[in-house]
N, C-alpha and C positions, 0 to 999 in steps of 0.2 A: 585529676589532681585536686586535690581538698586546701585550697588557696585559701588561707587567713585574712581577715575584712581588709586591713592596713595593706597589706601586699596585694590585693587584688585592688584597693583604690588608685594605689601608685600604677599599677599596669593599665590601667583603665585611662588613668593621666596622660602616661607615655604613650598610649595606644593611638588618642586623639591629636594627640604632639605631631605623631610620625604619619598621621592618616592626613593632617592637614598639611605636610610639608617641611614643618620647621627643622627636618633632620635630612640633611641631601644624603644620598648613597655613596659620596667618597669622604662621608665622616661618622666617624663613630659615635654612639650616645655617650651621654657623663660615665664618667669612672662611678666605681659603686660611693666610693667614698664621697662625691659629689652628689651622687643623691643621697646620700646617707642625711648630709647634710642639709641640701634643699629639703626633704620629707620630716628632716628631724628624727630619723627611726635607725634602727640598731641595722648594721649587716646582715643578718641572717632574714630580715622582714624584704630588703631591696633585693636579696639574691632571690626568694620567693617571688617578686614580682617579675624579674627578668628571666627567670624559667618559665612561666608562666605566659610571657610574651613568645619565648623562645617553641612554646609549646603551640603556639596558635602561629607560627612560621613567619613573626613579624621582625626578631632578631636572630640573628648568632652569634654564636660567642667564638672568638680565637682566640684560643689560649696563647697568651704573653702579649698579646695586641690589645683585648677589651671584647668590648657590643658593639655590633655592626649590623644594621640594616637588611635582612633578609629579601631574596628577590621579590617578595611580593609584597613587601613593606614599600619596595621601589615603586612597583605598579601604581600602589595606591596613592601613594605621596607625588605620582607625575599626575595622578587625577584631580587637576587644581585648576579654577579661573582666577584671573585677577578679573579686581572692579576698580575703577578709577571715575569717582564722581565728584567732579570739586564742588558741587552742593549738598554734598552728604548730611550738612549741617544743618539744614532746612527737612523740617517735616516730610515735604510734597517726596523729595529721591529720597528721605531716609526709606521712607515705604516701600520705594521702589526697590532698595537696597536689601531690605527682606525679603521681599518676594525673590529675591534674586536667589539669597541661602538658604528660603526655603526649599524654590525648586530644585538647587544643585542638590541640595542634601537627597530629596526624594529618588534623585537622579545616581547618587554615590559620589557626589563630586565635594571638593571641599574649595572655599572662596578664601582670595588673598585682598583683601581690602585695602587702599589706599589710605595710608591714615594722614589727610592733609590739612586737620584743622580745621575752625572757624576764622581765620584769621582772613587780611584784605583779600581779593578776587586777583589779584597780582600776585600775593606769595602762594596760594593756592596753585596757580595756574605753577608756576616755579617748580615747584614740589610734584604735581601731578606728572611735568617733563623727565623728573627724575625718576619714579615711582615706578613710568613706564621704562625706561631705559632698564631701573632692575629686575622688573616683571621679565622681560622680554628674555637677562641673563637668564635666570633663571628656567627659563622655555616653560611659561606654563603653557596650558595646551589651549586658549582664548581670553579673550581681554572684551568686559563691558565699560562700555567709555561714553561717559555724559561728553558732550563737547562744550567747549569752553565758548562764553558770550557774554556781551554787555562789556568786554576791552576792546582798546584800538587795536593792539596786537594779537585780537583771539586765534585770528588765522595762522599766526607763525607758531604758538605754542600750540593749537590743532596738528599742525603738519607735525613738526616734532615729535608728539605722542604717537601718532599713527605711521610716522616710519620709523619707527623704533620696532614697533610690532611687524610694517610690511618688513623689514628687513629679517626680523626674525622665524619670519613664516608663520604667523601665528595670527589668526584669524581675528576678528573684531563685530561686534554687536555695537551699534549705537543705540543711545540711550534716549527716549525722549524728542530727540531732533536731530539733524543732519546738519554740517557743518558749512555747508554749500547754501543758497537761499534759491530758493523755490523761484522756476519750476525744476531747475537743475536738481540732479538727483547723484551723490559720491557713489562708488562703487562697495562702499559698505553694508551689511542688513542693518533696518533700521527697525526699532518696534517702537511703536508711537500709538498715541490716538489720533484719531482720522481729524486734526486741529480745523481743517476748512470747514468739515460737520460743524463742529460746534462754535464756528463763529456764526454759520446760518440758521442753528436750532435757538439759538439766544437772538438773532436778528430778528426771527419769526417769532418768538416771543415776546418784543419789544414792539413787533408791527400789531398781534394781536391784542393787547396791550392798549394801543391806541396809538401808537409814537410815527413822529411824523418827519420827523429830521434828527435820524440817528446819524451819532460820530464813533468809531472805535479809537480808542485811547491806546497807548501803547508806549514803552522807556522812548527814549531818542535813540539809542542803538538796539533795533528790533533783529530780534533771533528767528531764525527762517520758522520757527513755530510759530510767532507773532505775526510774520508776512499768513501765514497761510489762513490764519484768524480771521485776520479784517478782510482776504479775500472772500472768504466764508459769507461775512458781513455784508459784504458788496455785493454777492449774488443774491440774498435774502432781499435787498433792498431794492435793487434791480426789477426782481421779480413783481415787485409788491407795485412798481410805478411809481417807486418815489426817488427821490431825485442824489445822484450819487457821483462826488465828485473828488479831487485830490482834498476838499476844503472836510469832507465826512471824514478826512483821517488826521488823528493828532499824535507827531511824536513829540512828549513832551515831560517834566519831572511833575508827575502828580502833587509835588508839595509845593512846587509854585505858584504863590497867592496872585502875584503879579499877572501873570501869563493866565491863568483862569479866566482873572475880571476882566482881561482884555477877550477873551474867547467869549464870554458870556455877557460882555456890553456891547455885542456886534448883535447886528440886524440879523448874522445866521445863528444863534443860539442854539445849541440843540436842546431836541425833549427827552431824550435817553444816550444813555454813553454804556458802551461795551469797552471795558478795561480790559486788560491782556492777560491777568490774574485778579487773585481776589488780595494780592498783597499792595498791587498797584491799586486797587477796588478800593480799598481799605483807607490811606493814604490820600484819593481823590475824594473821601468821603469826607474827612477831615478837613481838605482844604475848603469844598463847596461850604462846607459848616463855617465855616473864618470869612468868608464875602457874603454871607448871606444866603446862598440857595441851597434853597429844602431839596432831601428827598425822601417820600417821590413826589410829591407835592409838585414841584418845580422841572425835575428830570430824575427819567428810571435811571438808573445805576446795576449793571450787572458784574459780575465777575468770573474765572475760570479755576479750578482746583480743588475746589473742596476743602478750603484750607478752613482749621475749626474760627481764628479770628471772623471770619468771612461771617459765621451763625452768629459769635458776637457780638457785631458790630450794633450801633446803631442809630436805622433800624438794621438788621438782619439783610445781610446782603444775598440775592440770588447770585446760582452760582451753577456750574459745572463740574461732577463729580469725576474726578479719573479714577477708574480702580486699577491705583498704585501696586499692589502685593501681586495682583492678577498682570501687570507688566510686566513686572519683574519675572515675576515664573514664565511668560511669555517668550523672553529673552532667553532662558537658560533652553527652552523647546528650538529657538531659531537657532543656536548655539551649536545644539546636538545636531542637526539638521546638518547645516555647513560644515560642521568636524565629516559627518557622513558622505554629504555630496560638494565638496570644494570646490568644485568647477562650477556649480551652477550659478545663475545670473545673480547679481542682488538681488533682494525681496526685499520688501516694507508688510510687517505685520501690526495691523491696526485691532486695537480694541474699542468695543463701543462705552458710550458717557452716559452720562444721565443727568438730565438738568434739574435743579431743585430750585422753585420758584420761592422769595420770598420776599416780605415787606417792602423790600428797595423799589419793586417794578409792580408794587400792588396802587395806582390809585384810587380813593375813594370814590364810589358810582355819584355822581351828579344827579 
């Protein structure tokens, strides 16, 4: 059939409509006159389009009822995940958010996105509770889920999310980090980077370096990613014979001026600090700058993410690269996996980092 440009863009429109979902199988498409009117185009262009759909088995038409959803229009439209990241809004899981629809797409699958805003960590969390409760109606057939951190109540709108899903049988991928704090392990897949690694590859970096009394920095409510960090840290330092105690770890708000010059007028001073990220990196770089202490001059400074402020900064923060796009297609491989073999135990699929040295932890040779 010799399909006119206009009626082959509008079926190309509805084709992508009905592949990602937005049409369930106990409802019909618009009336023609509705699309007539969405597209702006005559009758005889939208009847073109919908024969055309019809022709490729994605509609049918009943006469005196309308357009209706063909069996395998159904298939493809139940081939959908949800994503639910309430950091979507930050660079670090947008990335990761890609990689996610990239891999579904290579995979045939289409992603149902959480759309929660940038708005407070509270209505996000709010929203993410609902998001899941409609994914779940819906039965898509798995759900990626950042877990929620850094509230007092992350635990109750965690559970929430994830019995909405266990209830509706519907499998789950965690994003990032596990919900539980380490060494405990939930019975979800988790894909992550190996976080202990690269609290010990930055720790070794810091010892070779010269540093002699490192501390890991971290928020005051640490996410089982951050526990496993400074674990990381600990063993590095551990190893090295230098000396490691509750007093090497700090949880605390990196903009506090206050709480710094009392940490840095004490007799244990550190000479390098491993921050939790390179936004907390960022932040601590700032305040050393407002009391006084250089870096690196005074103490190396590293960071975790790869985030572009981190390069920056200055000077130029070292840092740890996660490759984001490569998690996320990660995810959509653990996904297909579990769809496959339901019963098997949880797994944790880790990807390797890459640290990138720069200025913060460079000092000048004496």
């Amino acid at each position: 059939m010799d399909v006119p440009a206009k009626s082959r863009q509008i079926a190309d429109a509805l084709r992508g409509e009905i592949e990602s979902g937005k049409f369930d199988v106990t409802r019909k498409l618009p009336s023609e006159h509705q699309l007539m009117r969405r597209f702006e185009v005559a009758r005889e262009t939208v009847r073109a389009a919908i024969k055309d759909l019809c022709e490729r088995n994605l509609v049918e038409k009943r006469p005196g009822y309308g357009t209706f959803l063909a069996e395998r229009a159904s298939a493809l439209a139940a081939q959908k995940f949800a994503v639910i990241v309430p950091d979507a809004w930050h660079p670090f899981y947008a990335r990761i958010c890609r990689g996610i629809d990239s891999g579904a797409k290579k995979n045939g699958w289409s992603i149902l996105q959480a759309a929660l805003g940038s708005g407070s960590l509270c209505e996000r969390a709010v929203k993410a509770a609902e998001f899941a409760e409609m994914f779940s109606r819906e039965h898509v057939a798995g759900a990626f889920f950042q877990p929620l951190q850094f509230l007092s109540d992350s635990e109750k709108y965690n559970h929430a999310i994830l019995s909405s899903f266990d209830k509706a049988n519907i499998p789950v991928v965690l994003l990032d980090s596990d919900f539980v704090s380490p060494p405990q392990r939930s019975r979800y897949d988790l894909v992550s980077v190996d976080n202990t690694n690269i609290g010990y590859i930055l720790a070794r970096h810091m010892i070779e370096a010269g540093a002699k009394r490192i501390v890991y920095f971290s928020n005051p409510l640490p996410a089982p990613t951050s526990l496993k960090r400074g674990h990381g840290v600990g063993i590095a330092v551990t190893e090295a014979g230098l000396r490691w105690t509750r007093d090497n770890i700090l949880f605390a708000n990196p903009a506090d001026t206050s709480a710094a010059k009392r940490f840095f007028g004490s007799k244990k001073r550190p000479d390098a600090i491993i921050a939790v990220n390179d936004v907390v990196a960022k932040l601590l770089l700032n305040t050393l700058k407002a009391i006084g202490v250089r870096v690196p001059e005074d103490v190396l400074l590293a960071g975790i993410n790869g985030d572009e402020e981190s390069e920056k900064a200055d000077p130029p923060i070292t840092t740890v690269v996660q490759p984001c796009v490569q998690l996320g297609e990660m995810a959509v491989t653990a996904m297909l996996e579990r769809i496959a073999h339901p019963k098997s135990p949880p797994r944790e699929f880790f990807i390797s980092c890459s640290i990138v040295p720069r200025a913060s932890t460079m000092r000048a040779a004496k």
